[in-house]
C-alpha positions as CSV (number, residue, x, y, z in Angstrom):
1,X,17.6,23.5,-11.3
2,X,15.6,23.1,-8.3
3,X,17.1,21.8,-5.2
4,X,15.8,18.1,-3.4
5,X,13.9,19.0,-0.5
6,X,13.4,16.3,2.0
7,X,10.0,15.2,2.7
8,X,10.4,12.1,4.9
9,X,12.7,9.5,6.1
10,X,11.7,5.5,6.8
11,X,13.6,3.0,8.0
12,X,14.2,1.7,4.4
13,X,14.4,5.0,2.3
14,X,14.6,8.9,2.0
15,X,11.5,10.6,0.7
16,X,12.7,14.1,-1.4
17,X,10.6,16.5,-3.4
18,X,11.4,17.5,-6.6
19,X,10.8,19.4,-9.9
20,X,11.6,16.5,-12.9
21,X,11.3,18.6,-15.6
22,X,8.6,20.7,-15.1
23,X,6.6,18.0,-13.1
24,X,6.3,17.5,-9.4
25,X,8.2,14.9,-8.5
26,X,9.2,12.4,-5.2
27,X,12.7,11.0,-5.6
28,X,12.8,7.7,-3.1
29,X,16.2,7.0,-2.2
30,X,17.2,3.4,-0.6
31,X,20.0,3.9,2.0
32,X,23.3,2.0,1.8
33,X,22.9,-0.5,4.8
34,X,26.7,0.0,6.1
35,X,26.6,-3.3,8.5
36,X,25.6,-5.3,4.7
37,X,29.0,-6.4,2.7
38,X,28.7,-3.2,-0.1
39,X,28.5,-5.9,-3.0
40,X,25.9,-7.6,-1.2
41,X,24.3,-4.3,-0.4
42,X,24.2,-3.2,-4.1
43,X,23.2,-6.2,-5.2
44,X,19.7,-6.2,-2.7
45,X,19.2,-3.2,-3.4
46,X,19.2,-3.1,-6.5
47,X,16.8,-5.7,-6.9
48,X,14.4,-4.2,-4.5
49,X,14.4,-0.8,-6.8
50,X,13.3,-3.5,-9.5
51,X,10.6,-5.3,-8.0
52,X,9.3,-1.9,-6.3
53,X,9.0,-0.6,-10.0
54,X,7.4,-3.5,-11.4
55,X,5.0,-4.3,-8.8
56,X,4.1,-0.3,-9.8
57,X,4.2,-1.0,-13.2
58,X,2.2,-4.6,-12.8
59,X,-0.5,-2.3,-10.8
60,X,-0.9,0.0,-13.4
61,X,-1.5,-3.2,-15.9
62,X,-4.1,-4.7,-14.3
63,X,-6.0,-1.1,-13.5
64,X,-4.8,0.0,-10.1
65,X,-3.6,4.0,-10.3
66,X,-0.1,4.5,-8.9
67,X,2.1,6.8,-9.5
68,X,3.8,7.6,-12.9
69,X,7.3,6.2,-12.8
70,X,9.7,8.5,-14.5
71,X,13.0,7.2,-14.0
72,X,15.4,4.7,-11.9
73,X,18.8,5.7,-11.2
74,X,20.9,2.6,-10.2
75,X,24.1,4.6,-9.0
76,X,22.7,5.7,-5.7
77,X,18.8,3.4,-5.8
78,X,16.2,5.8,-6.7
79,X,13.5,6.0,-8.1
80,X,11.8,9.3,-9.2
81,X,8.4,9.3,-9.5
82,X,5.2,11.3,-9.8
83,X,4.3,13.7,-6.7
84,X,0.3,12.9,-6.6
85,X,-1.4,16.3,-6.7
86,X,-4.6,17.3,-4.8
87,X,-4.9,13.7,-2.9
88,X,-5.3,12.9,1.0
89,X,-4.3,9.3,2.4
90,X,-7.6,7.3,3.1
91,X,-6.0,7.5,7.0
92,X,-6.3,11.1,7.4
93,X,-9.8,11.1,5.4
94,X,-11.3,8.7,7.5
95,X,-9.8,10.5,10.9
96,X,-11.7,13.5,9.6
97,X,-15.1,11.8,8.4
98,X,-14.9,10.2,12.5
99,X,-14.5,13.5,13.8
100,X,-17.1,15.4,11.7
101,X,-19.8,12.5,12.4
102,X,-19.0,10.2,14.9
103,X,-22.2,8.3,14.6
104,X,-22.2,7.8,10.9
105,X,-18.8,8.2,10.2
106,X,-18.7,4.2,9.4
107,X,-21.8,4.5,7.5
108,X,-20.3,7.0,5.4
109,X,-17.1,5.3,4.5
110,X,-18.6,1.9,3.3
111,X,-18.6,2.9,-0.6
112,X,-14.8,3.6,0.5
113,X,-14.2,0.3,1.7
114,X,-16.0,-1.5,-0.9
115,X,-13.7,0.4,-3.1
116,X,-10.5,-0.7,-1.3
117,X,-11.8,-4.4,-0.9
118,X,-12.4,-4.5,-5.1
119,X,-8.8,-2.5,-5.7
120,X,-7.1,-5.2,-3.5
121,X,-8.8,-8.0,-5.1
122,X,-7.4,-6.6,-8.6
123,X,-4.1,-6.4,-6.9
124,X,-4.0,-10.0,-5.7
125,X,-5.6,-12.1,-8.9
126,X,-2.6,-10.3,-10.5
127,X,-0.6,-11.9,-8.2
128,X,1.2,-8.9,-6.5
129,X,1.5,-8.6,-2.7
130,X,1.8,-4.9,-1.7
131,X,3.9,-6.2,1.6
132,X,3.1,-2.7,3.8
133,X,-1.0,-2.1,3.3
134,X,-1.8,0.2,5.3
135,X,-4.4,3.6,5.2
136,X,-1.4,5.8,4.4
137,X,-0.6,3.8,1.6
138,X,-3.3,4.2,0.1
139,X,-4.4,7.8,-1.2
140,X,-7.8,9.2,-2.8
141,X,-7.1,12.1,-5.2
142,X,-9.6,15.2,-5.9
143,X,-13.0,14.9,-4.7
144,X,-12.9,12.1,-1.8
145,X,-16.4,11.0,-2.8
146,X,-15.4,10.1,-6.5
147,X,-13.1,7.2,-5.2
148,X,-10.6,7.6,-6.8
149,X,-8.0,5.2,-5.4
150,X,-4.1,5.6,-5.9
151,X,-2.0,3.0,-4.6
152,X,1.5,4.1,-3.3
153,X,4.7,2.7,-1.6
154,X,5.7,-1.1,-3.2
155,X,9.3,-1.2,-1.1
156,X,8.2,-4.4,0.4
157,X,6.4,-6.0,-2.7
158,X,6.7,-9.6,-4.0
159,X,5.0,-11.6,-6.8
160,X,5.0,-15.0,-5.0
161,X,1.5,-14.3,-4.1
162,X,0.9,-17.5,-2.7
163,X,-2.6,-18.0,-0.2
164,X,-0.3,-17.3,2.8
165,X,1.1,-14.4,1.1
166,X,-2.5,-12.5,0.5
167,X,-3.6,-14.3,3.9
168,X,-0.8,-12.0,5.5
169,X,-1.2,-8.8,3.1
170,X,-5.0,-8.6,4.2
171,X,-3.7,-9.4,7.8
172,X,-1.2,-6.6,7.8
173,X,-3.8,-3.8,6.4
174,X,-6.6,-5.6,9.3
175,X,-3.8,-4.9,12.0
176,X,-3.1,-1.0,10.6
177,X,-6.9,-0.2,10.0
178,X,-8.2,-1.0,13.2
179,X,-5.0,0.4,15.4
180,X,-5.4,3.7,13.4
181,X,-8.8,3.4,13.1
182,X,-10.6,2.1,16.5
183,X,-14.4,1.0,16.1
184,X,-14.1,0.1,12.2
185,X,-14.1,-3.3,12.2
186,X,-17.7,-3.1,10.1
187,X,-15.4,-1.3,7.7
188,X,-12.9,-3.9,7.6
189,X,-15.8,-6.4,6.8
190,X,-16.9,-4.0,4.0
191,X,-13.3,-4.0,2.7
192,X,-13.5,-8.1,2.7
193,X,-16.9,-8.7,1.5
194,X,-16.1,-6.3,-1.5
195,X,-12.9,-8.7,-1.8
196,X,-14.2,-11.7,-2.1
197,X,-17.2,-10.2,-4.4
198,X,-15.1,-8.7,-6.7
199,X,-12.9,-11.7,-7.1
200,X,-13.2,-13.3,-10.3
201,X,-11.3,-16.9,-8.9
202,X,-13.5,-17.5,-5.6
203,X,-11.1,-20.6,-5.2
204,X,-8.4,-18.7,-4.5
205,X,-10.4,-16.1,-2.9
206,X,-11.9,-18.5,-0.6
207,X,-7.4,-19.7,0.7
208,X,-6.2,-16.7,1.3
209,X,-9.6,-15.3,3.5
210,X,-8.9,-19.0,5.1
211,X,-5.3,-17.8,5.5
212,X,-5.9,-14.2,6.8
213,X,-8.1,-16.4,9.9
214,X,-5.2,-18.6,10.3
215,X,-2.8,-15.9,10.7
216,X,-5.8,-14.0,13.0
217,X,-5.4,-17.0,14.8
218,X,-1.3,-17.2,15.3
219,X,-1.3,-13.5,16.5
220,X,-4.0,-13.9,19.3
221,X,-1.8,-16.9,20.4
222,X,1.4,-14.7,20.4
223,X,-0.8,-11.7,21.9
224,X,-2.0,-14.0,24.6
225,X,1.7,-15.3,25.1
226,X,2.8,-11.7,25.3
């Protein structure tokens, strides 16, 4: 039996590697919040392990790749799931696309966003907020210029999916693009345009991009105040 091997620790949860039967596996492991009553803790917790899975599982419905859950093991809130093989986050690709071609680097990476903008558009008509959209959450497996998309990391996930809440979601990867990315705005445009072609309800499209300028709007102001 193989040992867990820490991969990474957040604020929320422990990352480990594992084997799970023959299959490489990540085991994400909430931590016990000692300052939380340990009922109340429990209880939280275990209701984020649920909605983290079903936002997976919802995902996976509506045609957005994430990883294979496996199993969920309520006595210490994990969740073992598959370890996606051969894949780079769509951070570090575009880092190395910048550095290769600095000139056409953003020309290069539109069919990328596009491909982000329609994944995300799936995501919210299904009414799932990822809550934590950034370019590390998002990973492209095998060849990067097949596209093919794997969404990962639901711990802050929610099906209220009101305007405000997509507003926000598109406002929180706008905010983690450009600061890890600097000169991509054009590809954050490419990522909305492909949003709001994709979308099948323009209605609803049309609130939350009116929402994502509001909230554009609230953090210049606290920016400015700053």
């Amino acid at each position: 039996k193989m040992e867990k091997c820490v991969l990474k620790q957040g604020a929320e949860a422990k990352l480990y590697k594992y084997d799970f039967y023959g299959r490489p596996c990540i085991i994400k492991e909430r931590f016990i919040k000692n300052y939380r009553h340990p009922s109340l803790d429990s209880a939280l917790s275990i209701q984020r392990v649920k909605s983290e899975v079903r936002a997976n599982l919802r995902c996976r419905m509506a045609g957005i790749r994430t990883p294979t859950v496996y199993m969920v093991n309520f006595e210490n809130n994990s969740i073992y799931m598959e370890e996606i093989q051969d894949a780079i986050t769509v951070k570090d690709y575009i880092s190395s696309v910048h550095e290769e071609d600095r000139n056409r680097a953003n020309v290069t990476l539109i069919p990328l966003a596009e491909a982000i903008g329609a994944m995300l558009s799936k995501m919210h008509e299904n009414n799932i907020i990822h809550g934590d959209l950034t370019t590390s959450n998002i990973l492209l497996q095998g060849d990067p210029s097949d596209l093919k998309l794997v969404l990962i990391d639901f711990g802050l996930s929610s099906f209220e999916a009101s305007a405000e809440d997509k507003g926000v979601d598109l406002y929180v990867l706008e905010r983690a693009f450009l600061s890890s990315h600097p000169n991509t705005q054009q590809l954050f445009d490419a990522i909305l345009n492909s949003y709001s072609s994709a979308v099948k309800n323009s209605k609803k499209c049309k609130e939350a991009l009116a929402k994502l300028d509001e909230v554009r709007l609230r953090g210049r102001k606290r920016t400015m105040v700053g």
